[in-house]
N, C-alpha and C positions, 0 to 999 in steps of 0.2 A: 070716443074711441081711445081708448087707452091699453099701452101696451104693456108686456111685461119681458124683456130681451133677458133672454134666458142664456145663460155662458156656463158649462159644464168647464170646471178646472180639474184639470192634475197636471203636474209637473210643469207648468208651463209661465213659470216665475220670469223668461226674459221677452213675454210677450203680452201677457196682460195687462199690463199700463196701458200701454196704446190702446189695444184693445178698447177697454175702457173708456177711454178718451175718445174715439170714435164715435160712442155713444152719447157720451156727453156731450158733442158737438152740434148732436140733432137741431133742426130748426124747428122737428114738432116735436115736443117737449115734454107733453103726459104720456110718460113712461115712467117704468120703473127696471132695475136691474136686478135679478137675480143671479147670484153666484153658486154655483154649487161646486163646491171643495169636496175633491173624489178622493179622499185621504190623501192629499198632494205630499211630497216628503222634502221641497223644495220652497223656497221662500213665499210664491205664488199666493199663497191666503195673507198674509203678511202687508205686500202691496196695495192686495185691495184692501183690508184696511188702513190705508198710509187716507187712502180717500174719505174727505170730507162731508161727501154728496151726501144728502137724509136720500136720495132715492136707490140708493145700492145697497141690499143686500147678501146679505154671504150666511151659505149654511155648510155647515160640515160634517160629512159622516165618512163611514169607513169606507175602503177600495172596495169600488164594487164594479168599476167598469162607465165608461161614458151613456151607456143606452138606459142603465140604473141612475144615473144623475140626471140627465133629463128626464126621463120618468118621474123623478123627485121634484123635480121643477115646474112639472107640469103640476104637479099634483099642489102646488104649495103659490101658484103662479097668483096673482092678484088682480092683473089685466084684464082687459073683454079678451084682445091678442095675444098670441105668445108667439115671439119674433125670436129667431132661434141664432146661436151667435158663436163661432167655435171659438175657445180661448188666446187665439191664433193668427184670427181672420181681423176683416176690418171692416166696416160699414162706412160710406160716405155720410155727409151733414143729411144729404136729402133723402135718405134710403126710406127714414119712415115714412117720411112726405107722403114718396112716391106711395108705399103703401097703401096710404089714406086714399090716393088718387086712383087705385086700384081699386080698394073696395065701394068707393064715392061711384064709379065708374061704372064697375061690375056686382052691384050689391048682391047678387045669387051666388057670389062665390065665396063660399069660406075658407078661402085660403086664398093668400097674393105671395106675391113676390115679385124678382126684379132678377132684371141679366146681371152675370158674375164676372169678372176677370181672374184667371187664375195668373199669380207669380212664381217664380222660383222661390224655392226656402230660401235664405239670407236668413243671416243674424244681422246683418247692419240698421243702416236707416228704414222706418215702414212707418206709413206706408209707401208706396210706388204712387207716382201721381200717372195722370190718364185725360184727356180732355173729354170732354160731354158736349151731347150734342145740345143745341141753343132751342130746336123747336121743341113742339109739345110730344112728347111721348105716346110711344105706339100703346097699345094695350091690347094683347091676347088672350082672350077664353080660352083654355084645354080644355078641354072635354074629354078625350083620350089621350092619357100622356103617353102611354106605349106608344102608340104613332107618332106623338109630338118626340119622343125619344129618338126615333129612330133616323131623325133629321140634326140629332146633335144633344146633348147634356142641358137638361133645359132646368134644371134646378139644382143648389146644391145648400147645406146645411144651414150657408149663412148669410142664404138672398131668402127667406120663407119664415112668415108669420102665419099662423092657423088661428083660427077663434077657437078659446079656452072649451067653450062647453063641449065643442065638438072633440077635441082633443081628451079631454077627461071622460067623454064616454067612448072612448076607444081605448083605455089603459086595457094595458100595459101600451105604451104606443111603441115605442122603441123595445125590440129582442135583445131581450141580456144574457149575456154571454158570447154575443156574436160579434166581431170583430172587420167583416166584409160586409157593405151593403146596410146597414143597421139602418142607416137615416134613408135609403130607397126604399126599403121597405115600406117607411112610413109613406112616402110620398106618393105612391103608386096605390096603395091601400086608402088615402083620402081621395087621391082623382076617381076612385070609384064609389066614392059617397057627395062630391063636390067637383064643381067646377073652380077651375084656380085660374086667377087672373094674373098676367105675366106683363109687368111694366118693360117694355123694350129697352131701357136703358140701363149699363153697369155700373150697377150701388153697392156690390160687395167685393170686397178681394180677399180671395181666395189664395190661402198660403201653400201652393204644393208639399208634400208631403216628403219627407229626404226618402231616397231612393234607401231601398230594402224594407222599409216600415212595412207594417202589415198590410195598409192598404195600397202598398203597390206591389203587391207581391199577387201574383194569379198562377191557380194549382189548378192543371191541366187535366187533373182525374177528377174535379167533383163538381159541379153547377151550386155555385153560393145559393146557400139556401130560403133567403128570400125570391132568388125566381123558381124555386120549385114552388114557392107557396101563390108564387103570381101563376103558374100553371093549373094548380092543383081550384084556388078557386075560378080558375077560365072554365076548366073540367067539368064545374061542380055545379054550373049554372049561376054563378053570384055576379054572371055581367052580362053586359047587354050584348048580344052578339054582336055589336062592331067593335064593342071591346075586348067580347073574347077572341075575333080574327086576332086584332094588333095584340094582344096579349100574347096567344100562341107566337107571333111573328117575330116577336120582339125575343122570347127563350128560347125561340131555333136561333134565330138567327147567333146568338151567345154561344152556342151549343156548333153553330158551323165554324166561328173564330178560336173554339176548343179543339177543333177538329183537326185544324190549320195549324194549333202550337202543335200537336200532336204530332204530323207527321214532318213538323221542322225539328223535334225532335225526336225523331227516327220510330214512333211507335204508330206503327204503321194500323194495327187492331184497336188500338186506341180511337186511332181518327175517326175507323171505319162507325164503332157503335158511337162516339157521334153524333156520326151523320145521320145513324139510323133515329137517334134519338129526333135530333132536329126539322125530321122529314118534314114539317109543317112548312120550312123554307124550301120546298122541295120546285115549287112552282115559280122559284128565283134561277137568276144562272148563275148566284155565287153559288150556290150549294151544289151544282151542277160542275162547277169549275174545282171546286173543292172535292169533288169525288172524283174525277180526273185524274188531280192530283194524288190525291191517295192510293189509284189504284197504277198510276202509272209513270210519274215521276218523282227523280231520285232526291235523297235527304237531302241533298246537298243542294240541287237545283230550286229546291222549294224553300229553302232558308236562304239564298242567296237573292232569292225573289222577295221576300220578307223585307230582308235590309234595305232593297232596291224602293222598295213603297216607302218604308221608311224616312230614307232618306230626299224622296219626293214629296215627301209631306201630306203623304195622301193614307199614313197607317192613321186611323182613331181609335180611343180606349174601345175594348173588347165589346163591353155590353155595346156602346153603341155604333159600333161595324155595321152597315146595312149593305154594303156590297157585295 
């Protein structure tokens, strides 16, 4: 079982070292590194050359965007695996391990992974250290990850390896040109051809993103377009009906926390369509509560309730809101 930890670079010269090093630390050791240099304009190709490893390499071509660089990667990958890695992020020594013990575990699933921790951006010291736990590691089957979603973020770019052949016959894997949701797409597009094994322990850290970046940025008028396309094939018959329940469930339910920025900011017709959109959560009482709102409390009352969750700790990101 050998891997290929695939690292899409652009601009990202004061974090790749580590990065790297993260990899290199593994305790299972048949892997290889591929680097794909997104026309970086920063030192970032440079560094990884500074490295001596014969099992890293680095290819380079023009800007073309991150979902175009893994797609290159995929295509050029050398593994059975391809273990996906942001230039940014970090893996623990045992991350592949775990992998191994995932697939060892769950051999029907072409795809594993491992629980994340996300940190604050920092430039300073990375990674963050984190204790682990001592016993033997949970292992979960997904079989529906819209459900499994809707209980919390259950995968992210750089806890997830998929096996190559599968991956290579789903190119283009990654949507280029797209900026929001690129790597969900992928994810949710394989749990409906594979069952993914989920090692219960956090093997990757996960670098938040600085505040305003594109991907913290959420526009209240349009539904990122990977979940129209998880709707469109729910629609279309390409899932099992208890995937296509959670599938609907899962793009209202996004479509009711649109609803909600909406009439926190005062666009009250906004909310309304919606809500209409999201009727699939119609048999919930957020969507109930949320039309309430819409129809009968003021902007101001309903943004002051926002910060109120908030700062109770009870707001989570948007897609996955299930209340």
């Amino acid at each position: 079982m050998k891997f290929t930890v695939l690292i899409p670079l652009y601009n990202k010269a004061a974090y790749i070292r580590n990065t790297l090093e993260s990899v290199l630390a593994q305790t299972f050791t048949d892997f290889e590194i591929l680097v794909i240099d997104d026309g970086s304009t920063d030192a970032g190709a440079h560094v990884v050359e500074d490295f001596s490893d014969d099992r890293i390499r680095l290819i380079h071509q023009r800007n073309a965007g991150v979902s175009a660089a893994r797609n290159r990667g995929i295509a050029e990958a050398r593994g059975d695996w391809v273990a996906f890695l942001d230039a940014d992020d970090w893996q623990h020594p045992e991350f592949l391990a775990a992998l191994v013990l995932a697939q060892t575990t769950c051999p029907e699933a072409c795809a594993v992974a491992t629980d994340f921790l996300r940190f604050p951006h920092t430039e300073g010291a990375w990674p963050p250290h984190w204790a682990l736990p001592s016993s033997q590691p949970q292992i979960e089957l997904i079989t529906d990850l819209s459900a499994r979603w809707m209980h919390g973020p259950s995968l992210c770019s750089s806890s997830v390896a998929v096996r190559r052949d599968l991956l290579q016959s789903m190119q283009p894997c990654f949507p280029v040109g797209e900026s929001v949701g690129e790597d969900l797409d992928l994810w949710f597009r394989l749990s409906e051809k594979t069952p993914i094994a989920l090692v219960h322990v956090p093997l990757a850290a996960y670098r938040e993103a600085v505040a305003g970046s594109l991907s913290t940025q959420h526009n209240i008028s349009n539904v990122p377009p990977f979940f129209e396309r998880i709707r469109d094939r729910a629609l279309s018959g390409q899932m099992t009906p208890t995937q296509r329940r959670s599938a609907l469930w899962l793009v209202a339910q996004h479509e009711v926390t649109l609803a909600r920025m909406a009439i926190t900011a005062g666009q009250r017709a906004l909310s309304l369509r919606w809500l209409i959109r999201g009727r699939h959560a119609a048999r919930g009482q957020r969507w109930w509560l949320t039309l309430a709102m819409t129809l009968f409390f003021p902007y101001h009352l309903v943004s002051r309730w926002q910060v109120w969750r908030i700062q109770r700790g009870r707001q989570v990101a948007p897609m996955n809101e299930a209340r």
